[in-house]
N, C-alpha and C positions, 0 to 999 in steps of 0.2 A: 633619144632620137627625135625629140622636140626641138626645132630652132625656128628662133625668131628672124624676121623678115626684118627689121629694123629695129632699133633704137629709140628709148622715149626717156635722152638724157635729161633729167633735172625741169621733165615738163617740156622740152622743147619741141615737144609737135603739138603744143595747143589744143592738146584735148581729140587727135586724131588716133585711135586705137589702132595698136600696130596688128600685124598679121602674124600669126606664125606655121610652121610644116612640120607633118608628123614622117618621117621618110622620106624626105622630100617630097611630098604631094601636099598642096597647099587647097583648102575647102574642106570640103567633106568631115566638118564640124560637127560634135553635138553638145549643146552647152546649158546646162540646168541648173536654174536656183530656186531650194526645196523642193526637187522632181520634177519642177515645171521647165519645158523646154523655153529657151528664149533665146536658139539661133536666131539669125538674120539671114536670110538667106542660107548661104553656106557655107560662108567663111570669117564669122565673129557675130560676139557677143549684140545683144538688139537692146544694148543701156550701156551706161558708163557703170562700173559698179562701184559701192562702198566696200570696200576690200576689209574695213573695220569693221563690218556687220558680220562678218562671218566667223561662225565658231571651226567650220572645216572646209576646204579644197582638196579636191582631188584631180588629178592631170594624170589621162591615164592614153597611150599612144597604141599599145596593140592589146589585143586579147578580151576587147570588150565583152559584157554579155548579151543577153540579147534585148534587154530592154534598149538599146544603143542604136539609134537607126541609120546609122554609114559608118562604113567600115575607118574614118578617118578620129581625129583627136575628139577626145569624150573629157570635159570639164563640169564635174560634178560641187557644187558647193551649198552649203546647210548655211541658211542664216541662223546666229546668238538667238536661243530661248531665252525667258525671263525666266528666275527663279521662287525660291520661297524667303530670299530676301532681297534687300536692294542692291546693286551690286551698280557699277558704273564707270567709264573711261574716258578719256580726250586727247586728243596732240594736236600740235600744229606745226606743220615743217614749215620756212622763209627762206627764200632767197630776193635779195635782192640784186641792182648790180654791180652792189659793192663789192660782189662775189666774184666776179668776172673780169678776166685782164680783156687787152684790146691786143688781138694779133693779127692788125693791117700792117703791112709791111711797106719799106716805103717806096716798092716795086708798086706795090697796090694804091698807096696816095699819088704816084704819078699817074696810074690812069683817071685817076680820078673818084675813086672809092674813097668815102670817109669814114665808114664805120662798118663794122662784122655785123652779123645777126648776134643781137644779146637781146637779155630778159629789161626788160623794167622792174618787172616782182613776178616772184612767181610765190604761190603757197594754196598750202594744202591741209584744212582744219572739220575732222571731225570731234562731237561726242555723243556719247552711248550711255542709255540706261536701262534697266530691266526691273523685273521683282514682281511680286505679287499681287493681283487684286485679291484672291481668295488660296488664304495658303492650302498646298497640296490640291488642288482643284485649277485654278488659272491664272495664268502668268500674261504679262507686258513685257516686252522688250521695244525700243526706238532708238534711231540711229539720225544724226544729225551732218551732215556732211556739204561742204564749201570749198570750191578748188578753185583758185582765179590763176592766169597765167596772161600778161604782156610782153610781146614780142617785136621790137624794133628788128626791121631788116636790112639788111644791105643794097637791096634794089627799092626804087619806088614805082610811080604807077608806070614808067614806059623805059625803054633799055636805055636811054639815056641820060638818064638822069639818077644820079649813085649815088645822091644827098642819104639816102637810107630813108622807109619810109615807117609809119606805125604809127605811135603801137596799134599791134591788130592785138585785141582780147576775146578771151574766152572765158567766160566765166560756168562752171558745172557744180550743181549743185543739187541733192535730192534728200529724199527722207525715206528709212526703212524702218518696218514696223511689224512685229509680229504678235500673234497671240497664241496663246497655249490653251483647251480645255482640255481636262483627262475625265473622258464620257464614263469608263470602266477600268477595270486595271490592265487593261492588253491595251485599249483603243485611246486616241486623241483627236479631237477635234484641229485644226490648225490653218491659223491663215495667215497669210502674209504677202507684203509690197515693200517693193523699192523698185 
């Protein structure tokens, strides 16, 4: 019963985070990483996140408990521990516009439009490592994350003029980072950013 408010085909909102509804009611957020609340307001995330820092997500629309403070969508996610060894990942997605047809039509070149909204590049490049400073006692984990996206449009700066204008960029980029102490065998120390 979660639906998204729009689309964020292949990066084509530049870095604008979509919304989504739990029941059709759209707000009434609660959204934590490592326990720690980081709505915005009331309706999304107060970061861009590194989706690759995380060891779990949870998306959960009704029945919350009561740590949950509005009745509306509760997104719970755990950032990657480090371990007792070294452990480590990477990708990098690309598109460029070699990827992309042109569908102006030649209804459309007689008014005057030259080009669609297309990408110049778009991609999207983390890597991650983890492991030990003191085995069984405390752990590193760090996450390295870079998103760039250009987008040529099909308007430019005033309605008359449909040369296409751009590229507008966005470039997103941060660093998550966590640490691990085990104080006793129930308890852990923990801290962490992105």
């Amino acid at each position: 019963s979660i639906t998204g408010t729009g689309f964020d085909v292949g990066g084509s909102t530049a870095g604008t985070q979509k919304g989504y509804r739990g029941y059709g009611i759209s707000g009434q957020t609660w959204i934590t990483v490592d326990g720690v609340a980081t709505t915005e307001g009331t309706s999304g995330a107060g970061m861009y996140y590194d989706y690759s820092a995380f060891s779990e997500i949870t998306v959960q629309a009704a029945a919350n408990s009561a740590e949950v403070a509005v009745p509306g969508v509760f997104t719970n996610t755990v950032i990657k521990t480090g371990s007792n060894n070294l452990h480590g990942s990477g990708y990098v997605d690309w598109e460029s516009k070699r990827f992309q047809a042109n569908n102006i039509s030649t209804r459309l070149q007689d008014q005057g439009f030259t080009q669609a909204d297309k990408f110049n590049r778009y991609n999207d490049t983390n890597f991650n490592m983890g492991g030990p400073f003191i085995k069984d006692k405390f752990w590193w984990f760090t996450s390295l994350k870079y998103q760039y996206s250009g987008l040529t449009t099909a308007l430019n700066k005033s309605a008359t003029d449909l040369t296409g204008g751009g590229p507008f960029e966005t470039s997103l980029g941060g660093i998550t980072g966590k640490l691990n102490y085990q104080l006793n065998p129930t308890d852990q120390l923990v801290w962490s950013h992105q």
